[in-house]
C-alpha positions as CSV (number, residue, x, y, z in Angstrom):
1,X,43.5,-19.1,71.5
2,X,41.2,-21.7,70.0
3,X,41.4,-23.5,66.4
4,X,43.6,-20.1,65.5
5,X,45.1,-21.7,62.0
6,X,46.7,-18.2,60.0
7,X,49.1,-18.7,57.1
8,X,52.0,-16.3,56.8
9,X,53.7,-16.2,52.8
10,X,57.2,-15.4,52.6
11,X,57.4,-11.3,51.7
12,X,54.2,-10.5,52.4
13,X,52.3,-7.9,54.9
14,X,49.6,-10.1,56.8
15,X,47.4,-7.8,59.2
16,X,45.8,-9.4,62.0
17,X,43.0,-6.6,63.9
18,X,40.1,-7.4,66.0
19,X,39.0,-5.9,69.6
20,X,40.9,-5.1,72.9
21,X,40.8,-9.3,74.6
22,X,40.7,-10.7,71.1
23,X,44.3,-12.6,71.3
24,X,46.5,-10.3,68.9
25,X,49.2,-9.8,71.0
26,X,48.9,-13.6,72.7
27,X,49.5,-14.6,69.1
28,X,52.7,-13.0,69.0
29,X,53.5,-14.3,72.5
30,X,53.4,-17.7,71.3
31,X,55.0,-17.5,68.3
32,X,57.7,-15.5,69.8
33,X,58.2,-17.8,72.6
34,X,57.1,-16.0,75.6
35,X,54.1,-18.2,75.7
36,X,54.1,-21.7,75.3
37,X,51.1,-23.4,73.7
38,X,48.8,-25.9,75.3
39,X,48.1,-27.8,72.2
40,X,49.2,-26.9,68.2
41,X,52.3,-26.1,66.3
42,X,53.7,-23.6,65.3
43,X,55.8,-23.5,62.1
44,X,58.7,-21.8,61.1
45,X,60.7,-22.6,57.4
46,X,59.7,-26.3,57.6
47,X,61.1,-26.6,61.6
48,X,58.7,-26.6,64.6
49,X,59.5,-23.5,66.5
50,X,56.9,-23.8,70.1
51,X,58.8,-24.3,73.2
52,X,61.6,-22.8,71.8
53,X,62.6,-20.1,74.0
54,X,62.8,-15.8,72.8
55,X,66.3,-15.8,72.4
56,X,66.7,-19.3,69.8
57,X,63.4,-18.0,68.6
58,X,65.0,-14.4,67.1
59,X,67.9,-16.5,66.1
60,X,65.7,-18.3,63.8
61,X,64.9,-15.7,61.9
62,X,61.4,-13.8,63.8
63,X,61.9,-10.8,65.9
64,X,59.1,-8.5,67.3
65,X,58.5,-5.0,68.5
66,X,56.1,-4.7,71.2
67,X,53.0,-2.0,72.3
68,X,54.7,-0.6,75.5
69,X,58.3,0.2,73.9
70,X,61.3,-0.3,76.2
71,X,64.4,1.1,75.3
72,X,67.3,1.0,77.1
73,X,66.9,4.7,78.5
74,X,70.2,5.6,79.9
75,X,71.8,4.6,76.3
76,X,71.8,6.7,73.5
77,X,69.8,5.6,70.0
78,X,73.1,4.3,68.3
79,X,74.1,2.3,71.2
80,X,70.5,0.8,71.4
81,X,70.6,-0.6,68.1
82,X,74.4,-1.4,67.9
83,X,73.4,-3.9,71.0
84,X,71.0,-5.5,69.1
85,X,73.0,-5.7,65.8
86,X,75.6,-8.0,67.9
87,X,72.8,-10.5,69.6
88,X,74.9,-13.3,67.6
89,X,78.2,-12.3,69.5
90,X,76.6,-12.4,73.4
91,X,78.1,-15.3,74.9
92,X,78.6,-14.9,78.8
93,X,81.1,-12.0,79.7
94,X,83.0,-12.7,76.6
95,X,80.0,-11.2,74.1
96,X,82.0,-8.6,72.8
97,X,84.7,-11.4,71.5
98,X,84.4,-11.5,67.5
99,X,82.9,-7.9,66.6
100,X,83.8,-6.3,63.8
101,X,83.6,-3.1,65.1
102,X,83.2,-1.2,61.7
103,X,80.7,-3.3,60.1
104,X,78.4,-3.3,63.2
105,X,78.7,0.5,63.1
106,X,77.9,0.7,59.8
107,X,74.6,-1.4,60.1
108,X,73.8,0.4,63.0
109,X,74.0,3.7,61.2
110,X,71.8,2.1,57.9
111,X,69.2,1.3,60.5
112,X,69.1,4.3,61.9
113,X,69.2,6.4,58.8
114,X,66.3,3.9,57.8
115,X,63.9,4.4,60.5
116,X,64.5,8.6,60.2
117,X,66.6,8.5,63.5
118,X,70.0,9.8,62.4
119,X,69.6,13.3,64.0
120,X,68.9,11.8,67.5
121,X,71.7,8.9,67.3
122,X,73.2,10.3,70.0
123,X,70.2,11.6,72.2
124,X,69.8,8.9,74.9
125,X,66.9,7.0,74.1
126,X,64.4,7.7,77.4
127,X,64.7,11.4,76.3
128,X,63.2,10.8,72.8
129,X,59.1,11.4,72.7
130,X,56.9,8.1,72.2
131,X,56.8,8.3,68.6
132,X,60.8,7.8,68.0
133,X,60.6,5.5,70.9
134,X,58.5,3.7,68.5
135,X,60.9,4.2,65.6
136,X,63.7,2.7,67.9
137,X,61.5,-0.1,69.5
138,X,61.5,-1.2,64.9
139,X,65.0,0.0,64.4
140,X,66.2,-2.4,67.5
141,X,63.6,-5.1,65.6
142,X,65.6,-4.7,62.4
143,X,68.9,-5.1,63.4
144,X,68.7,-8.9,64.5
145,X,68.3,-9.3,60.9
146,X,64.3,-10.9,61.0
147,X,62.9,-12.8,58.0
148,X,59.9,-12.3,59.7
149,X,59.0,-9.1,61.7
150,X,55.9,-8.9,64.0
151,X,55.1,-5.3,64.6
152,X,52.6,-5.0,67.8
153,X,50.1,-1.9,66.9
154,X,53.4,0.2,65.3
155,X,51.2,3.4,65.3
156,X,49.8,3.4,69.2
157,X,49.5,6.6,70.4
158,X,50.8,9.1,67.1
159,X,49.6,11.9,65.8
160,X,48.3,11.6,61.8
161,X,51.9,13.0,60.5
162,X,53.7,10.4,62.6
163,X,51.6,7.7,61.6
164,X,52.0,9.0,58.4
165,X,55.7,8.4,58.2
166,X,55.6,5.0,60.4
167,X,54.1,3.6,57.5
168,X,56.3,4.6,54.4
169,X,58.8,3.3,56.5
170,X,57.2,-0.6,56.9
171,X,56.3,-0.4,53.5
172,X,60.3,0.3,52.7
173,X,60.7,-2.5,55.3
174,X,58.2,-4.8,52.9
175,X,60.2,-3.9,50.1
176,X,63.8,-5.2,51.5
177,X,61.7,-8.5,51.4
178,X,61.3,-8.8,54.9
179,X,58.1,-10.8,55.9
180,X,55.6,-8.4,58.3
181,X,52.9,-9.8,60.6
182,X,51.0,-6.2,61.6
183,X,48.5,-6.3,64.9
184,X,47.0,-2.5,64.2
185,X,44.1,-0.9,66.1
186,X,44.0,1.8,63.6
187,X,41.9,0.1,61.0
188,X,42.6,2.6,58.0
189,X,46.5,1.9,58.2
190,X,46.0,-1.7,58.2
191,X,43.7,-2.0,55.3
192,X,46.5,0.2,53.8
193,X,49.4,-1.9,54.7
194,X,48.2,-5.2,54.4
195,X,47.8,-7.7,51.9
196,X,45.8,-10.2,53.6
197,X,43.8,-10.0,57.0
198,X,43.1,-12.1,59.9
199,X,40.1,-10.7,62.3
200,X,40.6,-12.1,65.7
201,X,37.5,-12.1,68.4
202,X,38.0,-14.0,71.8
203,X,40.6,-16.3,70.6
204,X,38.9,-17.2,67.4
205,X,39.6,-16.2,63.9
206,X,36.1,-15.1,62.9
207,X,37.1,-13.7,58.8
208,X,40.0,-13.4,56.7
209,X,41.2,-12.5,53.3
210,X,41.6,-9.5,51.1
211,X,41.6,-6.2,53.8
212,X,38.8,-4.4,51.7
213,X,36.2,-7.8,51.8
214,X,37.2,-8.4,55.8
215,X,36.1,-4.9,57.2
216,X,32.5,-5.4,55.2
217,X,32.4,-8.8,56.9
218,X,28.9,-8.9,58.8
219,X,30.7,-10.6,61.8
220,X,33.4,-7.9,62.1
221,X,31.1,-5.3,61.7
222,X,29.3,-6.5,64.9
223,X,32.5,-8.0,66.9
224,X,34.7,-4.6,66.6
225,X,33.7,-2.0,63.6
226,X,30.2,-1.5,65.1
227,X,26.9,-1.8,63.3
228,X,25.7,1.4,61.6
């Protein structure tokens, strides 16, 4: 990454797009503490948050879902996201301490029912097909409670009906007033979805603004649209 300075405002849908080696998902890295920047901050609610490791990061308030989804496959879809609805509880061997059992069930079940799951909450979770995978991989996201939710190219790999339905559910997920940074290949969806857009070419931001101005942008017409 080089110079990259992007803006984030607090219930908004921010899409960042640009071509395969551009830096999306290195953004994402660093923010979410799997890479640690060179040089720059990186602010979060007034507190610097780079260094910080994954696990303090999420705490904070960020969490992420990531291209290649990995669910825990021998689990079924309930227990994947009732894991993650405890991540405040998981302290040593003693993480279960403190639970209250019902109220994690019942979020887990809201989650589920949210993300169109709740007729495979009981399938185990490597037997679902990639585009529930998906769905799980944003349902696992949601249930650490994000202010901000990075979604790494949500619609990889679906068919048009899936895709379809991936995005009425992040636009329900806009509307709880949870904060979405979107890295989409699919250029349609993100224009769709997005309020504001941040191009990204070789580490450099190279146009941003409103969605329907930034894909008539000269430079991303030649960097990842193609000319003609």
């Amino acid at each position: 990454m080089n110079n990259v300075n992007i803006r984030v405002e607090k219930g908004e849908v921010l899409g960042i797009i640009g071509p395969n080696g551009a830096g999306k998902t290195t953004l994402f890295n660093l923010i979410t503490g799997f890479l640690k920047p060179t040089s720059g901050k990186i602010i979060f609610e007034g507190r610097e948050i780079q260094g910080l490791p994954p696990a303090k990061i999420v705490k904070l308030g960020i969490a992420r879902t990531f291209q290649i989804v990995k669910p825990l496959k021998r689990l079924t879809v309930f227990q994947n996201v009732l894991i993650a609805c405890g991540y405040k509880n998981y302290f040593g061997l003693s993480f279960m301490r403190g639970w209250r059992r019902d109220e994690y069930f019942r979020k887990a079940e809201s989650i589920i029912r949210m993300v169109g799951l709740e007729d495979y909450a009981e399938i185990e979770a490597g037997l679902l097909p990639l585009g529930y995978q998906k769905r799980l991989e944003l349902a696992r996201a949601l249930a650490v409670d994000p202010k901000l939710l990075l979604l790494d190219e949500p619609t990889a790999g679906m068919s048009y009906e899936e895709s379809s339905e991936i995005k009425e559910i992040i636009k329900n997920i806009r509307r709880s007033g949870i904060t979405i940074m979107l890295v989409e290949h699919n250029v349609p969806v993100a224009v769709e979805l997005s309020d504001r857009m941040y191009v990204l070419n070789y580490g450099e931001i190279i146009a941003e603004g409103d969605p329907s101005s930034v894909i008539e942008d000269r430079r991303v017409v030649e960097a990842y649209l193609g000319v003609g």
